[in-house]
N, C-alpha and C positions, 0 to 999 in steps of 0.2 A: 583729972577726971577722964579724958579723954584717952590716955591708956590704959586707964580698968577697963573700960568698955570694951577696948582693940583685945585687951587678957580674954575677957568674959566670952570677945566671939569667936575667937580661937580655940578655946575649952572648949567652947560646942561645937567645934564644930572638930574637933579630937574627938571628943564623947562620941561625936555619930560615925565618923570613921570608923572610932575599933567596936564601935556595936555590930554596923554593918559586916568586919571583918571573924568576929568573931561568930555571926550568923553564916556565913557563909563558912568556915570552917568548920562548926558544929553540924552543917548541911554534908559537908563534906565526909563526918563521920558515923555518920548516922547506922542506923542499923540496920542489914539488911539480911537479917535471918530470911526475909520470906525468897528471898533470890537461890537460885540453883547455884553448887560449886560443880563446873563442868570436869573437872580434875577427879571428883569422888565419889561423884553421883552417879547413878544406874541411869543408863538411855529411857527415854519415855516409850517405851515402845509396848505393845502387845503381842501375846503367843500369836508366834506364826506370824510375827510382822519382818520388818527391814532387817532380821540379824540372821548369821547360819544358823540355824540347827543341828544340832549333836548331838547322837545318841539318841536309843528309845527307852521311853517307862516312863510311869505315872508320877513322878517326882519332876516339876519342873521348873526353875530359876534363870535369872538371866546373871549372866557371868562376863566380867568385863577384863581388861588389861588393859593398866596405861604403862609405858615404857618408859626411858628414862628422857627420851625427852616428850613425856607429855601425850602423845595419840596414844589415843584411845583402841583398840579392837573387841567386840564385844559378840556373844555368841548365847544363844536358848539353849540349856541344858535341859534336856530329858533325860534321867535315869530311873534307876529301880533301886539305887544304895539313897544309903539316909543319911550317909552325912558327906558334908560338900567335898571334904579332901579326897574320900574314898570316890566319887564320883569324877571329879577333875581328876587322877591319876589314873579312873577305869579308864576315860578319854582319849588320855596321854598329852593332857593339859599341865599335867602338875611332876614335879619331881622335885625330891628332896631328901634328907639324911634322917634316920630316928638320932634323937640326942636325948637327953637329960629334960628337958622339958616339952618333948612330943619332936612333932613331925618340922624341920628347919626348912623352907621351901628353898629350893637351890636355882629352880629352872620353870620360869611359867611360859608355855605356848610358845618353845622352843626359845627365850630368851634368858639366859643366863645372868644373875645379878650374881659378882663375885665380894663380897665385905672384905676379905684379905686383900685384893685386888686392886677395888676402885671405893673401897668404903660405901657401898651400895647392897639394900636389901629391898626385900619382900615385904611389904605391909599387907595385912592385910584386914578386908572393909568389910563389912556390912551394914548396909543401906545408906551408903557415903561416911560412915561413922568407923573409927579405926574399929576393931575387933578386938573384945575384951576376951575372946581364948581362940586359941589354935585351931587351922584350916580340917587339923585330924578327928578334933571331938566336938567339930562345931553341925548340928544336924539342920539340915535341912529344912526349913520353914516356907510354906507357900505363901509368897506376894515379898518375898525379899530377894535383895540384888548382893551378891557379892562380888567383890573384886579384889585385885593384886595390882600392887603401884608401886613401881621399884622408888624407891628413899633412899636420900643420900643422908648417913648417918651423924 
């Protein structure tokens, strides 16, 4: 009798261990859509706030760069072209090769990412979210942030 009991409070006291640990792991996973990712997301800022400004015209976005390790550099674009690639190359923010499927980015804000090289490209974002088409036919929308984030492939 006396070692069922010693079994029983052993069991419970297992049971409250892995609940406690599995609480605290499931804590640990939890989900945090509502959190910023500082790597993809566009600076909180407002026109005419904390960033250079570049360029004039009535089209205006905030245009970021993270490099390959990670800093950020981020700049207000004003232009008068409609779509973002033509605007970053009027700049001389953007350069890159026409290929078979549009404009290949080679070089953002004087930094080169070579894929032949170091296995390293050009991603590129809109509104921290990868870009479902290219920097050349992607137009210009008021209250969105683009960017370029060199990826290791």
């Amino acid at each position: 009798m006396k070692k069922t009991n010693v079994t029983k409070a052993l069991s419970l006291i297992l049971c409250t261990v892995l609940i406690a640990a599995m609480a605290l792991v499931m804590t640990g996973c939890s989900d945090n859509k509502n959190q910023e990712n500082p790597q993809t997301s566009a600076p909180a800022i407002q026109p005419g706030g904390a960033v250079p400004v570049l360029g004039e015209g009535e089209n205006v976005f905030i245009f970021s760069v993270f490099d390959q390790d990670g800093k950020e550099t981020a700049y207000e674009i004003h232009t008068n072209q409609t779509i973002v690639g033509e605007a970053l190359q009027e700049l001389g923010l953007l350069e890159g090769e026409e290929g078979a499927y549009g404009l290949y980015v080679t070089v953002v804000n004087g930094i080169r990412a070579d894929y032949d090289k170091d296995g390293v490209y050009w991603a590129f974002y809109i509104d921290g979210e990868y870009a479902m088409s290219g920097v050349d036919v992607t137009e210009i929308e008021a209250g969105r942030s683009y960017a370029f984030k060199v990826e290791k492939a």
